[in-house]
mmCIF entry with sequence, helices, sheets and N, C-alpha, C, O atoms, coordinates in Angstrom:
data_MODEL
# 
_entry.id   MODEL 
# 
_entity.id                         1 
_entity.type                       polymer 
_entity.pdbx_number_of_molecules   1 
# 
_entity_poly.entity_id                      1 
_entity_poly.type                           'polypeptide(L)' 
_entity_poly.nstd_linkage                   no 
_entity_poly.nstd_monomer                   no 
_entity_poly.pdbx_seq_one_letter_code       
;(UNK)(UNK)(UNK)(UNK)(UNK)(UNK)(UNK)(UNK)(UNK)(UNK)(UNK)(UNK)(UNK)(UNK)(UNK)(UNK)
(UNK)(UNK)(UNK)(UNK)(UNK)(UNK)(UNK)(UNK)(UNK)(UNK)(UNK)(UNK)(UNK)(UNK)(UNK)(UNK)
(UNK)(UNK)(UNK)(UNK)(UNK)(UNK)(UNK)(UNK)(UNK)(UNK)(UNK)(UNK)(UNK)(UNK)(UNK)(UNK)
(UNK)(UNK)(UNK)
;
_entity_poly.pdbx_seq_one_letter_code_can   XXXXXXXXXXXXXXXXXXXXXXXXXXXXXXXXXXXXXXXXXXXXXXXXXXX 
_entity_poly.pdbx_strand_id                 A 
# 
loop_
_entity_poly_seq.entity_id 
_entity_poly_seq.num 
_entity_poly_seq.mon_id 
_entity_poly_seq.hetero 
1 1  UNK n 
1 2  UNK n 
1 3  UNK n 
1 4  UNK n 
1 5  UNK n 
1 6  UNK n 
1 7  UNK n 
1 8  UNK n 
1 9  UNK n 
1 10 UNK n 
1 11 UNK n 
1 12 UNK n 
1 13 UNK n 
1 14 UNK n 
1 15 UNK n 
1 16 UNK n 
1 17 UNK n 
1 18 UNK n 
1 19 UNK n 
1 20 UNK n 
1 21 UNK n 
1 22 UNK n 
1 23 UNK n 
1 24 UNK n 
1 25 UNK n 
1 26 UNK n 
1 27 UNK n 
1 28 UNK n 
1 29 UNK n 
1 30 UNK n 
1 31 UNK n 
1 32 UNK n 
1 33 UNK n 
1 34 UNK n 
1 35 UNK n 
1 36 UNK n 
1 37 UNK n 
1 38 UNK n 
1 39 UNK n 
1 40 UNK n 
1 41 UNK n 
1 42 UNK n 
1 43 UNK n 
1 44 UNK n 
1 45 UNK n 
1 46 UNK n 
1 47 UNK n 
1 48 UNK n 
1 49 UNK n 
1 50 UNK n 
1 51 UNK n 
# 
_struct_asym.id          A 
_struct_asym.entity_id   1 
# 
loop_
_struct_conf.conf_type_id 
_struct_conf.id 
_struct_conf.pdbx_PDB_helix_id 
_struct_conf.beg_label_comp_id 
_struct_conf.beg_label_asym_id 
_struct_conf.beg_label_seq_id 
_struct_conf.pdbx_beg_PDB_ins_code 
_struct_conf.end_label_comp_id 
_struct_conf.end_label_asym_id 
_struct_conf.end_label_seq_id 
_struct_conf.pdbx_end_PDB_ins_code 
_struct_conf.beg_auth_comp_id 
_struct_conf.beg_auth_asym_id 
_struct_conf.beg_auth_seq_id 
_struct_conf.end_auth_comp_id 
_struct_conf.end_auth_asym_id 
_struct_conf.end_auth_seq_id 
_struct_conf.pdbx_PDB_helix_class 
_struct_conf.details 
_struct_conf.pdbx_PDB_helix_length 
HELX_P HELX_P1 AA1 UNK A 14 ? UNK A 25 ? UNK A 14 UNK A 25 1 ? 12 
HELX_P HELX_P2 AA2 UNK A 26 ? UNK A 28 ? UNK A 26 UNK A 28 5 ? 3  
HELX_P HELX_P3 AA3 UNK A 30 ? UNK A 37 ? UNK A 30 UNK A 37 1 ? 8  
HELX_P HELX_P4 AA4 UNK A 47 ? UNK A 50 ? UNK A 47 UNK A 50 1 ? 4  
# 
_struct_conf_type.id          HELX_P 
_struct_conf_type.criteria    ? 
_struct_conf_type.reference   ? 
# 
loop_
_atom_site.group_PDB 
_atom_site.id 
_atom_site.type_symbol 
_atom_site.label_atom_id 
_atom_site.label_alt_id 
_atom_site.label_comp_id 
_atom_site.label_asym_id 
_atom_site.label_entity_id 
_atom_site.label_seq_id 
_atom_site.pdbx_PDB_ins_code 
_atom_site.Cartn_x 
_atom_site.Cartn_y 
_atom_site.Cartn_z 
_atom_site.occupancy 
_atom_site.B_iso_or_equiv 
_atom_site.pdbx_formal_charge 
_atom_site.auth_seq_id 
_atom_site.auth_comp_id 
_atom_site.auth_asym_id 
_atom_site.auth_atom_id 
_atom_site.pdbx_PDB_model_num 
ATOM 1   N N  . UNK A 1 1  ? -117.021 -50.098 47.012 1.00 0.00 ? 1  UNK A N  1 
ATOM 2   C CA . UNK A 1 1  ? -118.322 -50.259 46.393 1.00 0.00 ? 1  UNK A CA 1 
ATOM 3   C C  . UNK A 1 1  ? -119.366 -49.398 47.098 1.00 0.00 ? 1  UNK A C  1 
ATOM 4   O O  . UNK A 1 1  ? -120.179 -48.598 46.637 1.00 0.00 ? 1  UNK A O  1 
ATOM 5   N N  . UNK A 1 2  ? -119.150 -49.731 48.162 1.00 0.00 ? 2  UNK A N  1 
ATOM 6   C CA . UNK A 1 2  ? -119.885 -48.338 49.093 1.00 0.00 ? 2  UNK A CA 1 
ATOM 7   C C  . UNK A 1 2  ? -120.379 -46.918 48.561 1.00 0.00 ? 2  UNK A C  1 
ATOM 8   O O  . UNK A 1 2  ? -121.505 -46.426 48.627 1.00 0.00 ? 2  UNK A O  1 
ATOM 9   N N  . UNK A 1 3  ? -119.069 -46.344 47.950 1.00 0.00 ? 3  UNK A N  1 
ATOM 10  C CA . UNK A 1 3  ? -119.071 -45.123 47.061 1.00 0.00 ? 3  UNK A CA 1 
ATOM 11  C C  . UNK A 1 3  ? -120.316 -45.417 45.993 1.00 0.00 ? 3  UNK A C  1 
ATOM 12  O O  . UNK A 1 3  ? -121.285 -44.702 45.739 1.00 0.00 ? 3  UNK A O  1 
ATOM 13  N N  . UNK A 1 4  ? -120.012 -46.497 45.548 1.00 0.00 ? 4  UNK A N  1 
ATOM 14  C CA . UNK A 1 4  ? -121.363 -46.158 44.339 1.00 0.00 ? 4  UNK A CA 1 
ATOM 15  C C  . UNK A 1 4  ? -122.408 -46.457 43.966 1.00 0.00 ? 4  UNK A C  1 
ATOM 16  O O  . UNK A 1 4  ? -123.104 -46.236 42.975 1.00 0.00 ? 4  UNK A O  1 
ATOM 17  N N  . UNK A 1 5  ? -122.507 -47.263 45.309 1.00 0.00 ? 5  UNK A N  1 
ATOM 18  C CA . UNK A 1 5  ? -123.900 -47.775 45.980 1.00 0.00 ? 5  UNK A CA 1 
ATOM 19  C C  . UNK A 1 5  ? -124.400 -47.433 47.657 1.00 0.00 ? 5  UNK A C  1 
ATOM 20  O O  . UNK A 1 5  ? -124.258 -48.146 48.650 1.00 0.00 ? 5  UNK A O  1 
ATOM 21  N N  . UNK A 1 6  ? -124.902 -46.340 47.556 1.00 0.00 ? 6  UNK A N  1 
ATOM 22  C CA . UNK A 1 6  ? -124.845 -46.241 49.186 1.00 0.00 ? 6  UNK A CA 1 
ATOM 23  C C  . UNK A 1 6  ? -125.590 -47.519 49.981 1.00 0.00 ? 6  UNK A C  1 
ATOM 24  O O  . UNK A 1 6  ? -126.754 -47.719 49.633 1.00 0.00 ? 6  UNK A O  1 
ATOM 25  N N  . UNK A 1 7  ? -124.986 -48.492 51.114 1.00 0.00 ? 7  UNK A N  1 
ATOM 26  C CA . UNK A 1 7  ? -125.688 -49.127 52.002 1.00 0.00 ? 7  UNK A CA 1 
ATOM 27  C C  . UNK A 1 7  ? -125.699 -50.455 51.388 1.00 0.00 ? 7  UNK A C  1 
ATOM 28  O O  . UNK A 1 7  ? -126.346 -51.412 51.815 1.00 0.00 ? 7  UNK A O  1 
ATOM 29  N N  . UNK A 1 8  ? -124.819 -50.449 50.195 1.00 0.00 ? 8  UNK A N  1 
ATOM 30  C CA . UNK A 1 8  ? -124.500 -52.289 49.788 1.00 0.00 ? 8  UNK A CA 1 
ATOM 31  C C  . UNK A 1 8  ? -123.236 -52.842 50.145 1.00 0.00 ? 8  UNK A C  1 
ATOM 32  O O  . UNK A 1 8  ? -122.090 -52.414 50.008 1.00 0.00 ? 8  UNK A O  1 
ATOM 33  N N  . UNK A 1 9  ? -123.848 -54.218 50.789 1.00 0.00 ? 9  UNK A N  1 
ATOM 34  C CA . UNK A 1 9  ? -122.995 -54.799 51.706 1.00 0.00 ? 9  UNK A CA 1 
ATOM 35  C C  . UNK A 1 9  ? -122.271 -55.755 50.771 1.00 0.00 ? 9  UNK A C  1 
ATOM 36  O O  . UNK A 1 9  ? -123.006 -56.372 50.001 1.00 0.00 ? 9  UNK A O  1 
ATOM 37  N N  . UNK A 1 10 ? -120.769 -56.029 50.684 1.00 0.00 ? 10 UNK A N  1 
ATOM 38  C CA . UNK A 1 10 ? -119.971 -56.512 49.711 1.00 0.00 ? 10 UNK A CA 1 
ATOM 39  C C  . UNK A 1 10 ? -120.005 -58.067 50.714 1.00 0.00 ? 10 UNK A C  1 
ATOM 40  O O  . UNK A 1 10 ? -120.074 -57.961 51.939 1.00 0.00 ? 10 UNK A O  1 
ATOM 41  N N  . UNK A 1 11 ? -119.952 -59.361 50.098 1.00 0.00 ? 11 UNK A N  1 
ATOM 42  C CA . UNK A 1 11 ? -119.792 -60.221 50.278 1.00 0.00 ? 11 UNK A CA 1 
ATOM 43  C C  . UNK A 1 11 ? -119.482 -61.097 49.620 1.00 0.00 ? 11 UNK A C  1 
ATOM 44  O O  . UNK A 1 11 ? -120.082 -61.360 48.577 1.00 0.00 ? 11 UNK A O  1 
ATOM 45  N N  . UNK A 1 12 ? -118.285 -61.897 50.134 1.00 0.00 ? 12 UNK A N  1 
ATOM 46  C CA . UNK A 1 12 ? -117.603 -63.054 49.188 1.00 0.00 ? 12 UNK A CA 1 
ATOM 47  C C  . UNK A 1 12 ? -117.758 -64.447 49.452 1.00 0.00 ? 12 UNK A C  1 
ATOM 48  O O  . UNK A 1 12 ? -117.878 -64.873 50.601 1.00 0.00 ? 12 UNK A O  1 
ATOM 49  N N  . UNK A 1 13 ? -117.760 -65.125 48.513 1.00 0.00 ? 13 UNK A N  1 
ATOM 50  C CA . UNK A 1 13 ? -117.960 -66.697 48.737 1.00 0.00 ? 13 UNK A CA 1 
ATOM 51  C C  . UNK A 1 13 ? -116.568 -67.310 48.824 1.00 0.00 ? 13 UNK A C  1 
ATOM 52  O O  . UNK A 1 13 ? -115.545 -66.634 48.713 1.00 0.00 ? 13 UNK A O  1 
ATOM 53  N N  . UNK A 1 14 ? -116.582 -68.874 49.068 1.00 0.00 ? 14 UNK A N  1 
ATOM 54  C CA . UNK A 1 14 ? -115.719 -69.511 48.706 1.00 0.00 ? 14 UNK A CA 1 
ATOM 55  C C  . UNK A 1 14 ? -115.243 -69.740 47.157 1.00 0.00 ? 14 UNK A C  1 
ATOM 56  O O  . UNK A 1 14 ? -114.054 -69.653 46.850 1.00 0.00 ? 14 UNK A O  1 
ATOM 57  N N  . UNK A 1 15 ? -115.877 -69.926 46.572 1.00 0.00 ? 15 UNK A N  1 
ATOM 58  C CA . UNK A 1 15 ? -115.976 -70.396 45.178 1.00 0.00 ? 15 UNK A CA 1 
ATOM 59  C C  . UNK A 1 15 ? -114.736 -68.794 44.475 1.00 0.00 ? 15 UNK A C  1 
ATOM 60  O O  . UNK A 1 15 ? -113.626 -68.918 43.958 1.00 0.00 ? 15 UNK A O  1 
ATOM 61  N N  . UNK A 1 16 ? -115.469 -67.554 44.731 1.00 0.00 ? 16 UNK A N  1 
ATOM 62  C CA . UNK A 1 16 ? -115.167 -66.547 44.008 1.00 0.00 ? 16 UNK A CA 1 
ATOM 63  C C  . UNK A 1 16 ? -113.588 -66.160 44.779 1.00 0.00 ? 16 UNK A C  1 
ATOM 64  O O  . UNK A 1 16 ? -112.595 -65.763 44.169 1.00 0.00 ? 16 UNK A O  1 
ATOM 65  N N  . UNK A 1 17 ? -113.670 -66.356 45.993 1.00 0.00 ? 17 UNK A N  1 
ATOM 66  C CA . UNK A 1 17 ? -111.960 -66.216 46.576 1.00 0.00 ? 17 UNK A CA 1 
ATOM 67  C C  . UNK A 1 17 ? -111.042 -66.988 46.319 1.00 0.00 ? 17 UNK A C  1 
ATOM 68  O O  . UNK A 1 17 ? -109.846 -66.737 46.472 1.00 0.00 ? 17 UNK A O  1 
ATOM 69  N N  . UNK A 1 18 ? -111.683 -68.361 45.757 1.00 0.00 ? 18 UNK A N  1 
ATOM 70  C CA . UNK A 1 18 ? -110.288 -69.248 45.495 1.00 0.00 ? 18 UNK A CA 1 
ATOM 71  C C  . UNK A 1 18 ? -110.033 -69.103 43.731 1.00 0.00 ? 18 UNK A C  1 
ATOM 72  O O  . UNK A 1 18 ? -108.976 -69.374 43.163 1.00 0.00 ? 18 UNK A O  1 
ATOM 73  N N  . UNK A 1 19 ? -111.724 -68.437 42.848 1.00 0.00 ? 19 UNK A N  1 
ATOM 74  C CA . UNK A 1 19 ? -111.721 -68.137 41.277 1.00 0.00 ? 19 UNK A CA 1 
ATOM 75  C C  . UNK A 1 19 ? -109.850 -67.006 41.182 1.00 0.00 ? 19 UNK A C  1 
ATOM 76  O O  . UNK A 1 19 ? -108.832 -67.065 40.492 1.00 0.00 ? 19 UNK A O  1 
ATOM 77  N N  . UNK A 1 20 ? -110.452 -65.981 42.526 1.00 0.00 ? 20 UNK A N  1 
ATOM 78  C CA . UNK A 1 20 ? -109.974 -64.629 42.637 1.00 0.00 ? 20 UNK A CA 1 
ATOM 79  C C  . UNK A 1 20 ? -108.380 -65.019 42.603 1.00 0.00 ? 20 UNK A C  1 
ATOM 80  O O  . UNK A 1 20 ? -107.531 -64.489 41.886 1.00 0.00 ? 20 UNK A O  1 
ATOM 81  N N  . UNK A 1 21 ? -108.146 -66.245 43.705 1.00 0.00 ? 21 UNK A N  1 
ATOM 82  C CA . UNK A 1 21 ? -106.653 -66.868 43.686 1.00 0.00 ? 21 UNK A CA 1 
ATOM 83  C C  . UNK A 1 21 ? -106.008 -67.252 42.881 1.00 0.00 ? 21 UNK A C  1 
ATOM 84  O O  . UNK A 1 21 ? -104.886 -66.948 42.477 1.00 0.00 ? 21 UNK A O  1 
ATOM 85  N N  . UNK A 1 22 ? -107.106 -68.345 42.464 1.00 0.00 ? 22 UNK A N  1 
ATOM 86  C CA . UNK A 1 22 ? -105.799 -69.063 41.244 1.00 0.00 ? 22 UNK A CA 1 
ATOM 87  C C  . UNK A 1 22 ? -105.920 -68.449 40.014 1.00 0.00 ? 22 UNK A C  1 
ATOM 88  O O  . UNK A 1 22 ? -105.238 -68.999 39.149 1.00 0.00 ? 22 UNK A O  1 
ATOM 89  N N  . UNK A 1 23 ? -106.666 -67.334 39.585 1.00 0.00 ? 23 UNK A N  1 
ATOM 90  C CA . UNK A 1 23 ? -106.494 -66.536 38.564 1.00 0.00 ? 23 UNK A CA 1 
ATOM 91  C C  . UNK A 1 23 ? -104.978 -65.239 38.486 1.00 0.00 ? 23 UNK A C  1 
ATOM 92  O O  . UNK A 1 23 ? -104.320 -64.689 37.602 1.00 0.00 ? 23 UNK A O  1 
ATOM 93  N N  . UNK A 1 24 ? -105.023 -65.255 39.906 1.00 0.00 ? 24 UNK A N  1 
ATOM 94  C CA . UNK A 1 24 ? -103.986 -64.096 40.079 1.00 0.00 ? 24 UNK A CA 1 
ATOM 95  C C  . UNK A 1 24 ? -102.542 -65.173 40.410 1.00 0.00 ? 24 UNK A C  1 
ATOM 96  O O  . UNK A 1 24 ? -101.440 -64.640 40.277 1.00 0.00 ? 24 UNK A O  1 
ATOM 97  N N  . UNK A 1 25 ? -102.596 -66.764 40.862 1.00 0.00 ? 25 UNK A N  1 
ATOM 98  C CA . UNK A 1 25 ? -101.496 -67.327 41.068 1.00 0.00 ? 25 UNK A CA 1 
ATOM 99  C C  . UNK A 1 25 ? -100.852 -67.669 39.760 1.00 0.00 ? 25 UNK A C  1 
ATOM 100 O O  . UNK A 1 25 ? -99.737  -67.410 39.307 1.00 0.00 ? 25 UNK A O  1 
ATOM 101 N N  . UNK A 1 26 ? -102.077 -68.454 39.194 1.00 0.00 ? 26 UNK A N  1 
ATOM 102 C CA . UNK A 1 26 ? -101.437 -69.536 37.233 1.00 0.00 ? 26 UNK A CA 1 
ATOM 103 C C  . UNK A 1 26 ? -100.370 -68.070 36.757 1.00 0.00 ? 26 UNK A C  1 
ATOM 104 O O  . UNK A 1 26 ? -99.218  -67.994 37.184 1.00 0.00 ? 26 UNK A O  1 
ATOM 105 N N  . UNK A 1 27 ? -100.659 -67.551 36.315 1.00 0.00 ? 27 UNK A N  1 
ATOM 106 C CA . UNK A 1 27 ? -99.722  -66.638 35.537 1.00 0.00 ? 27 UNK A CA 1 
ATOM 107 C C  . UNK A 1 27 ? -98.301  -66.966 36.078 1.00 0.00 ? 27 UNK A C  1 
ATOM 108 O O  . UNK A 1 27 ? -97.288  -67.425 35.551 1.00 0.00 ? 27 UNK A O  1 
ATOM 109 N N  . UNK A 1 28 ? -98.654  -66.505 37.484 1.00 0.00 ? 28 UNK A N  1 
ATOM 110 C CA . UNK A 1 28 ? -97.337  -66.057 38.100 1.00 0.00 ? 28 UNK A CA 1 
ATOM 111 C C  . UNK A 1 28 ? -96.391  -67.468 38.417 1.00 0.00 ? 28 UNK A C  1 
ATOM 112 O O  . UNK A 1 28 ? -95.185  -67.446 38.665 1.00 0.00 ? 28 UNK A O  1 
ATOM 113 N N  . UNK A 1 29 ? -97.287  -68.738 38.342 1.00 0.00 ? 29 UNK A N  1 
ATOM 114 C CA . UNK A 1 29 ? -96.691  -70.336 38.765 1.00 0.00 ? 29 UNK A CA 1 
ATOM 115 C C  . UNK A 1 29 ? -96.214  -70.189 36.996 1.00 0.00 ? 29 UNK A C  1 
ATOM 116 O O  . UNK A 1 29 ? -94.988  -70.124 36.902 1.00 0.00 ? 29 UNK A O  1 
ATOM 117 N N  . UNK A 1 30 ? -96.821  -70.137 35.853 1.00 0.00 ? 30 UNK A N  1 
ATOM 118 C CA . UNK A 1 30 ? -96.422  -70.700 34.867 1.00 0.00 ? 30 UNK A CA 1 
ATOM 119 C C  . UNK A 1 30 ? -94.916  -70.004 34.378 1.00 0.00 ? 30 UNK A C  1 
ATOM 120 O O  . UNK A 1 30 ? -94.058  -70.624 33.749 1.00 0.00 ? 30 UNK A O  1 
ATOM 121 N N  . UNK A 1 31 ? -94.776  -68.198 34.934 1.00 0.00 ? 31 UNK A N  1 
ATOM 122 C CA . UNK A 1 31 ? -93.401  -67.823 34.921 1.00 0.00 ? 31 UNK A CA 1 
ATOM 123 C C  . UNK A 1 31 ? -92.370  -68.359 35.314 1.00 0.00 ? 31 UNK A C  1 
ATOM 124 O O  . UNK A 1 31 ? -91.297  -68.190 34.734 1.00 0.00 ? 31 UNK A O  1 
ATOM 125 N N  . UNK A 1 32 ? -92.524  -69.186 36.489 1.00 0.00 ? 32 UNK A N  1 
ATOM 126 C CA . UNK A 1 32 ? -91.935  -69.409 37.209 1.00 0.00 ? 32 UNK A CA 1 
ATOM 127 C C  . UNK A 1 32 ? -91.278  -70.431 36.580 1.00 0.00 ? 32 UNK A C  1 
ATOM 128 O O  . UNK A 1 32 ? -90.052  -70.521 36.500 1.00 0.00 ? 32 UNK A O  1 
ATOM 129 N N  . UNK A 1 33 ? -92.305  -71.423 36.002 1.00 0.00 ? 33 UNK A N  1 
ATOM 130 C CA . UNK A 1 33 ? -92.117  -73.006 35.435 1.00 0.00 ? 33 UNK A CA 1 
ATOM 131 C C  . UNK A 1 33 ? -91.295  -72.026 34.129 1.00 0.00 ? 33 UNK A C  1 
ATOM 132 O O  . UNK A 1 33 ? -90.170  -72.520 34.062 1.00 0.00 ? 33 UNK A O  1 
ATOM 133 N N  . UNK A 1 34 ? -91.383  -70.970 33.182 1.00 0.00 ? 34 UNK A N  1 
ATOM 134 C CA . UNK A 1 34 ? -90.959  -71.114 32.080 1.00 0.00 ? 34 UNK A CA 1 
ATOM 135 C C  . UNK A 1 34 ? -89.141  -71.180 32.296 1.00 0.00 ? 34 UNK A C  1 
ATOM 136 O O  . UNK A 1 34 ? -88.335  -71.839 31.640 1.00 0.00 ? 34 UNK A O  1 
ATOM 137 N N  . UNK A 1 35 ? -88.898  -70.271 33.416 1.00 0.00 ? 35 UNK A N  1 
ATOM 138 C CA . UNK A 1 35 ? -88.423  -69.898 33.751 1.00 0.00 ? 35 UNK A CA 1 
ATOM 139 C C  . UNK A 1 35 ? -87.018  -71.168 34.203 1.00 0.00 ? 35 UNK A C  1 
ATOM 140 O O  . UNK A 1 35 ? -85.895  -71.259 33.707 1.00 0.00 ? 35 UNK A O  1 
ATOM 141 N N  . UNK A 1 36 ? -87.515  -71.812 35.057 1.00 0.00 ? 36 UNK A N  1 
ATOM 142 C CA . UNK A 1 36 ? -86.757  -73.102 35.094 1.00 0.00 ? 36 UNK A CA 1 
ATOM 143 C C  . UNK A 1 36 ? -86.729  -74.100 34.169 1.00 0.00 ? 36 UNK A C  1 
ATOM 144 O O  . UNK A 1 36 ? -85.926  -75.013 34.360 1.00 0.00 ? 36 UNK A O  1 
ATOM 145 N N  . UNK A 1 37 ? -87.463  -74.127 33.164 1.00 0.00 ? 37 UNK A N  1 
ATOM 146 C CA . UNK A 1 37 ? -87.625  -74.988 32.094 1.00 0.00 ? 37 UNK A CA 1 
ATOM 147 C C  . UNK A 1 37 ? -85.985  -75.108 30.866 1.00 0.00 ? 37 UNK A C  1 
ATOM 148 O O  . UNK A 1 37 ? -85.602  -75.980 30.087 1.00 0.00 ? 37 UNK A O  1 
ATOM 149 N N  . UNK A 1 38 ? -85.332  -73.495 31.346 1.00 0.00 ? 38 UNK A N  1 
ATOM 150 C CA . UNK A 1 38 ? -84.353  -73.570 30.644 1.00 0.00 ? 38 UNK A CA 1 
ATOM 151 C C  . UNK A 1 38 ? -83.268  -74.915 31.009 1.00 0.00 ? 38 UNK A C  1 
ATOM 152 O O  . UNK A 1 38 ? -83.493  -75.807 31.827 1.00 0.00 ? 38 UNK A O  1 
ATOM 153 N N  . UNK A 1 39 ? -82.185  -74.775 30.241 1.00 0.00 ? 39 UNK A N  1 
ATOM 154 C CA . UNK A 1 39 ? -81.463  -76.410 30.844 1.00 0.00 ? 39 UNK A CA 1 
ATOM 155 C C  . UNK A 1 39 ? -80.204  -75.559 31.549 1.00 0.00 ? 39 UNK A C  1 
ATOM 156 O O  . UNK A 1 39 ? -79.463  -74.609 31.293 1.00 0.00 ? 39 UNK A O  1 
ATOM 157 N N  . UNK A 1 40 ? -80.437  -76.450 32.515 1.00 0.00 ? 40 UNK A N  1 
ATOM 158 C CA . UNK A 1 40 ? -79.150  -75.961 33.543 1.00 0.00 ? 40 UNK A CA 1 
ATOM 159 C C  . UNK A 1 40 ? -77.882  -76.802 33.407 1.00 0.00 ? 40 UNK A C  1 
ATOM 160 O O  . UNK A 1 40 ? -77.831  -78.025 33.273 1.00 0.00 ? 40 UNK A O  1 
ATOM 161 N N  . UNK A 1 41 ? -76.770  -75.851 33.469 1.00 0.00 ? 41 UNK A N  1 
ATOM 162 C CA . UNK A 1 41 ? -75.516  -76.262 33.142 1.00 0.00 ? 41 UNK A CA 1 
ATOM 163 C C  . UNK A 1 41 ? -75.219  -77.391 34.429 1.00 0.00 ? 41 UNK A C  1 
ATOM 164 O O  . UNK A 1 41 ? -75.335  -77.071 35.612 1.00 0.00 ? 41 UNK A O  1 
ATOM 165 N N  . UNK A 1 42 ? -74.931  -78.369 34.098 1.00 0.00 ? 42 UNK A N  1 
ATOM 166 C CA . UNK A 1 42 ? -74.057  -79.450 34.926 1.00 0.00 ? 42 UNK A CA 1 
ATOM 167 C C  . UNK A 1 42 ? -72.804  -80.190 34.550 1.00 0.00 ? 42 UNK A C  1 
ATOM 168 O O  . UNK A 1 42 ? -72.661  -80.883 33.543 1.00 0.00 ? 42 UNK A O  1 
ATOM 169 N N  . UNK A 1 43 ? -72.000  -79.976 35.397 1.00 0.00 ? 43 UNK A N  1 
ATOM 170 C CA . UNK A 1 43 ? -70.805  -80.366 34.827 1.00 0.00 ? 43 UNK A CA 1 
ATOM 171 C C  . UNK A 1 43 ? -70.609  -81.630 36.080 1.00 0.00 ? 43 UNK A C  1 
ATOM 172 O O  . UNK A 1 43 ? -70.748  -81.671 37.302 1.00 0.00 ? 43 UNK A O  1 
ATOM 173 N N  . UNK A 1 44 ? -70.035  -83.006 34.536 1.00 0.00 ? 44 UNK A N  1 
ATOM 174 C CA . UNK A 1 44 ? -70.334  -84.486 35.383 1.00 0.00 ? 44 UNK A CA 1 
ATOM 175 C C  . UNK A 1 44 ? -68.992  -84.333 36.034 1.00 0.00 ? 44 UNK A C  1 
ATOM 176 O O  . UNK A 1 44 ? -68.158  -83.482 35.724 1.00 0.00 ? 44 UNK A O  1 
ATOM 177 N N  . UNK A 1 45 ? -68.894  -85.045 36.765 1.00 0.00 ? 45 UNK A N  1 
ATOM 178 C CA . UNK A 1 45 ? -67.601  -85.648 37.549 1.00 0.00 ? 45 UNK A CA 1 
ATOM 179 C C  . UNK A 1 45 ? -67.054  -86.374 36.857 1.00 0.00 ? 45 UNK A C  1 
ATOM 180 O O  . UNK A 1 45 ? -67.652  -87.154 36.116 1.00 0.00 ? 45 UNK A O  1 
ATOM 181 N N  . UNK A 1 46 ? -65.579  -86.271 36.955 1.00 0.00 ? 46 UNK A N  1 
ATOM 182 C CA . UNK A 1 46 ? -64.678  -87.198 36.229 1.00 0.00 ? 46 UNK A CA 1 
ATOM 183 C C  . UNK A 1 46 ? -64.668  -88.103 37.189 1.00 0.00 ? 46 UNK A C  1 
ATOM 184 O O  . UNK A 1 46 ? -65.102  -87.979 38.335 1.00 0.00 ? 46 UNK A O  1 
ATOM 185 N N  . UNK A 1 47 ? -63.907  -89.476 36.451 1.00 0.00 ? 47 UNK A N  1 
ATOM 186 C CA . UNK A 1 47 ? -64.101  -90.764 36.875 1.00 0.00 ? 47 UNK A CA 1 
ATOM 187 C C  . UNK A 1 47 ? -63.311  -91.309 38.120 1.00 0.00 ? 47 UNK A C  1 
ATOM 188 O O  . UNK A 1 47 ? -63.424  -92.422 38.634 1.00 0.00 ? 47 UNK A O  1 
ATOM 189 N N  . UNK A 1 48 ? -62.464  -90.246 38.496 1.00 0.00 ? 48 UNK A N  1 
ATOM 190 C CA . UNK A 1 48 ? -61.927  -90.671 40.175 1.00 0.00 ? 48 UNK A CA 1 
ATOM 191 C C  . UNK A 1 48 ? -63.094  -89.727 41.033 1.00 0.00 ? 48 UNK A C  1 
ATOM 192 O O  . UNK A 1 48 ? -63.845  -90.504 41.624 1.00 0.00 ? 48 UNK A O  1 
ATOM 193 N N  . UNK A 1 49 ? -63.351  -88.742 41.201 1.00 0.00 ? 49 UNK A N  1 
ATOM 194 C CA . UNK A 1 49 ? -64.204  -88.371 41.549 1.00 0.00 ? 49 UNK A CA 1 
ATOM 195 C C  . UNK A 1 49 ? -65.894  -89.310 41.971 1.00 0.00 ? 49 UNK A C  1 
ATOM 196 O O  . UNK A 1 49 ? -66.438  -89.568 43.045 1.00 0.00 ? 49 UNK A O  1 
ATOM 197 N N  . UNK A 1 50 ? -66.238  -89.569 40.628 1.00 0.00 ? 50 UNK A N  1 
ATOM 198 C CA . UNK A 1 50 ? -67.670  -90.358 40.821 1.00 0.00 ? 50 UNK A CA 1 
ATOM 199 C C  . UNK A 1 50 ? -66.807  -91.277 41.717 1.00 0.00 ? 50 UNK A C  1 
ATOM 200 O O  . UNK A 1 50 ? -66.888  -90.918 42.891 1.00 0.00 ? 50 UNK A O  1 
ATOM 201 N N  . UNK A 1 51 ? -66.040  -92.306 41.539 1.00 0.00 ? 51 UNK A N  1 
ATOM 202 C CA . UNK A 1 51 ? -66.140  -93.185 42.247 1.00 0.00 ? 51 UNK A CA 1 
ATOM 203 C C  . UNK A 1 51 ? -65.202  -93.229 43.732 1.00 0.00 ? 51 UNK A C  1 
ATOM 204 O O  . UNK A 1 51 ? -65.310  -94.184 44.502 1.00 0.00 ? 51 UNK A O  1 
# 
């Protein structure tokens, strides 16, 4: 910012670093969730086994 303002001092809040976070995290958490949402193969135990 420097470049296109000579002598302005950049400063961040709390509010705008955590806006800055969870804007750049949700996307990447909701891939994640779509992602496991598929159904995973499980194969049960037969009945000497379980018990």
């Amino acid at each position: 910012m420097n470049r296109i303002i000579p002598g302005v001092t950049q400063i961040c809040d709390r509010f705008h670093l955590i806006k800055n976070m969870t804007d750049t995290m949700i996307p990447e958490i909701e891939k994640i969730i779509r992602q496991t949402k598929k159904k995973l193969k499980y194969e049960y135990p037969d009945r000497d086994t379980a018990s």
